[in-house]
C-alpha positions as a printed Julia matrix, in Angstrom:
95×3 Matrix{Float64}:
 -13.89  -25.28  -49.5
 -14.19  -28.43  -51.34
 -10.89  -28.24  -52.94
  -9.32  -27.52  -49.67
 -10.95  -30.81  -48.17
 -10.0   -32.74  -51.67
  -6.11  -31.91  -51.17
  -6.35  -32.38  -47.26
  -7.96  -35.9   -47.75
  -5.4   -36.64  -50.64
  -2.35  -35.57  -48.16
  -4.02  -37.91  -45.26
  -4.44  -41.03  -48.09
  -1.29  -42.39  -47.14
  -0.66  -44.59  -43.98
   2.5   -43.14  -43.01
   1.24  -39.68  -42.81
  -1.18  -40.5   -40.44
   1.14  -42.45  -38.51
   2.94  -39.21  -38.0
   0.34  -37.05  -37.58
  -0.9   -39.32  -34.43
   2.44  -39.31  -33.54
   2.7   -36.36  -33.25
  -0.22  -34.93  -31.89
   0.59  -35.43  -28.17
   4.12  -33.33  -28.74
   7.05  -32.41  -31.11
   9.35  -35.0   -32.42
  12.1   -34.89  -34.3
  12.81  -37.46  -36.9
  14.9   -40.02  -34.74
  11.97  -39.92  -32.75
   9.63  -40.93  -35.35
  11.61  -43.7   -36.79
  11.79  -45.12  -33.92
   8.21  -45.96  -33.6
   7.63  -45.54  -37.44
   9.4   -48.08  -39.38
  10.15  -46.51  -42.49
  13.39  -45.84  -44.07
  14.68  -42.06  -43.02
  14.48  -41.07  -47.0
  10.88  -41.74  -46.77
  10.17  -40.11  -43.72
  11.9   -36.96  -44.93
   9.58  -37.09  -48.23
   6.66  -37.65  -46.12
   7.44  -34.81  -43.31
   8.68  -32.38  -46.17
   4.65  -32.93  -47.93
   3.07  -31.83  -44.34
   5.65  -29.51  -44.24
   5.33  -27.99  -47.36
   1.1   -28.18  -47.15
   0.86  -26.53  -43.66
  -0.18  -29.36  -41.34
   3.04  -29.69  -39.93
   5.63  -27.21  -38.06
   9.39  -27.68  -37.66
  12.22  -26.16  -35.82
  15.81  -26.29  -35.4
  17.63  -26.89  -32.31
  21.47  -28.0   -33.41
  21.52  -30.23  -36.17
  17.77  -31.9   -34.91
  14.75  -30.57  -36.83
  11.5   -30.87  -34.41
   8.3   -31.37  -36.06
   5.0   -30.08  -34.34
   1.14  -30.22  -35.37
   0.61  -26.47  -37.25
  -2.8   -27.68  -38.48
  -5.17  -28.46  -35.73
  -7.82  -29.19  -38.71
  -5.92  -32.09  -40.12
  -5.16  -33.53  -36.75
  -8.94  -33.28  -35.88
  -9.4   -34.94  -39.18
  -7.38  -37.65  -39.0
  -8.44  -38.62  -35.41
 -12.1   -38.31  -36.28
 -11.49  -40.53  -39.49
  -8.92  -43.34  -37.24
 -11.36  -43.05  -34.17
 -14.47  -44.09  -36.55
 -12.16  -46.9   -38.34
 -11.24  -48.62  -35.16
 -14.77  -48.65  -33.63
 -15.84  -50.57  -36.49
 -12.95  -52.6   -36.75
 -13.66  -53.74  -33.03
 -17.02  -54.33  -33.39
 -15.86  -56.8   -36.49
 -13.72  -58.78  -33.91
């Protein structure tokens, strides 16, 4: 249990992850789609979609030459909003 959380809080340590998992946790996107409202270069959002891929917190499907990516992992999603919901509360009571 403990290793699982270690590895799930290692995948979520990086800003752009998160980004795209609250992306895309109101409904699929497909990579256009999330470089448009995260402003990475589409290498790097390829390498980061590939790790949630490839650790289970992300889906994806083909439709034509678009890949769609979905939430797989309702855990991490949970996590992450849990963890960005108690960041910004604090944040705005620093303001």
């Amino acid at each position: 249990m403990f290793q699982r959380a270690a590895e799930l809080f290692g995948l979520l340590s990086t800003p752009i992850r998160l980004r795209i998992i609250s992306e895309l946790c109101n409904c699929e996107k497909n990579v256009g789609q999330l470089l448009e409202s995260i402003k990475v270069a589409q290498p790097n959002m390829s390498q980061h979609l590939n790790m949630l891929y490839r650790a289970g917190v992300v889906a994806k499907r083909r439709n034509g030459a678009q890949v769609f990516y979905r939430i797989a992992d309702e855990s991490a999603a949970l996590v992450c909003r849990a963890v960005c919901t108690q960041v910004a509360g604090e944040l705005d009571g620093q303001l």
